[in-house]
C-alpha positions in Angstrom: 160.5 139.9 -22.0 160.5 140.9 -25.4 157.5 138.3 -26.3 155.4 140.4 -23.6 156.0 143.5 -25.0 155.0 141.5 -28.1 151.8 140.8 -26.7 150.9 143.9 -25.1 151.8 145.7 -28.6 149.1 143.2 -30.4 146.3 143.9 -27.5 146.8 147.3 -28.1 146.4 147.5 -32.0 143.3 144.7 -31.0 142.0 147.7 -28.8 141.7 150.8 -30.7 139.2 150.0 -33.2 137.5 149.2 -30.3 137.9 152.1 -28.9 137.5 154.1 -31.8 134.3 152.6 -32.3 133.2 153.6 -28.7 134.4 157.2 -29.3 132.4 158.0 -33.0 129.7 156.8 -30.7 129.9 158.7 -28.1 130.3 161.9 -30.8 127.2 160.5 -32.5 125.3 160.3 -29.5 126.5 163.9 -28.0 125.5 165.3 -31.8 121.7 163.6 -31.8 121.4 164.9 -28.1 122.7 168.3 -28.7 119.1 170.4 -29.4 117.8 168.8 -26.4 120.1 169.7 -24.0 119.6 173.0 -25.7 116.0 173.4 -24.9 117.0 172.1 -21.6 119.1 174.5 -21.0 116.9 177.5 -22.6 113.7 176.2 -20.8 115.9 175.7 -17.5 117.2 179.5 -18.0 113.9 181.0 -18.7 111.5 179.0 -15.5 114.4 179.7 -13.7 113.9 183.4 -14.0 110.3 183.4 -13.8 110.5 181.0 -10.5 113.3 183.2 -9.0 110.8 186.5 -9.5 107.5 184.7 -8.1 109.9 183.3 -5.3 111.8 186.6 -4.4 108.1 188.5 -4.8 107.0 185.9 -2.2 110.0 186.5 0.0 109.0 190.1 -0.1 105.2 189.8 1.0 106.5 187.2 4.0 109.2 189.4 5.1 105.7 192.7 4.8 104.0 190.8 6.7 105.8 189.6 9.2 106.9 193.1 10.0 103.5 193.6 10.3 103.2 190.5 12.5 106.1 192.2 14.6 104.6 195.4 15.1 101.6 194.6 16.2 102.7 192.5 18.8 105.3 195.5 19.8 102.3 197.2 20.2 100.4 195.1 22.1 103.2 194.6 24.8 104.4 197.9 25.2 101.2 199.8 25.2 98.4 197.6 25.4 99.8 195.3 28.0 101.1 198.3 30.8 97.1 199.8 30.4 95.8 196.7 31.2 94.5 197.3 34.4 93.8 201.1 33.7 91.2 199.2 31.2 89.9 196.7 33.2 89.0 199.6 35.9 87.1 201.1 33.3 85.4 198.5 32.3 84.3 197.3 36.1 83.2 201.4 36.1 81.3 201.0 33.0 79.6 197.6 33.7 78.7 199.6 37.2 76.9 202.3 35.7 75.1 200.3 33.1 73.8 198.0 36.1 73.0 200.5 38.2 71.0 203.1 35.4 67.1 202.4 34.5 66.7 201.0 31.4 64.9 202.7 28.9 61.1 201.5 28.7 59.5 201.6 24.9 56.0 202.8 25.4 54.0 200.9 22.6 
């Protein structure tokens, strides 16, 4: 037992330039890469607000115009649609009395 616990005490000393190594890269790595995740961040934060303002502004002109959208067919059902055949009368009466009145003669 004691000769494993031997062992295992060796590996570990074996290990830890190893893994000292592998963390003063890791630090140098993190330190070289620092200004660009910077400007990441900075150019992420700034198109971020200017995308979210063009994106809200186009939410806005959707949502004005399909109110408008909505309205207009509002109208046409509930006002346009119940005089329906009030206007087609009218129009039979109208295309009645323009077949049935002389037409204008031009003298030249």
């Amino acid at each position: 037992m004691e000769l494993l616990a031997g062992l295992f005490g060796l590996l570990a000393l074996l290990a830890v330039p190893f893994v000292l190594a592998l963390v003063a890269l890791k630090v140098v790595l993190t330190l070289v890469l620092l200004p660009f995740k910077i400007l990441a961040g900075v150019l992420k934060g700034v198109f971020g607000l200017v995308f979210g303002l063009l994106g809200g502004l186009f939410g806005l002109v959707a949502g004005g115009v399909s109110l408008l959208g909505v309205l207009l067919v509002l109208f046409f059902v509930l006002v346009l649609l119940p005089l329906a055949p009030l206007l087609l009368l009218g129009a039979l009466v109208w295309l009645a009395l323009k077949a049935f009145s002389p037409a204008p003669r031009l003298v030249a």
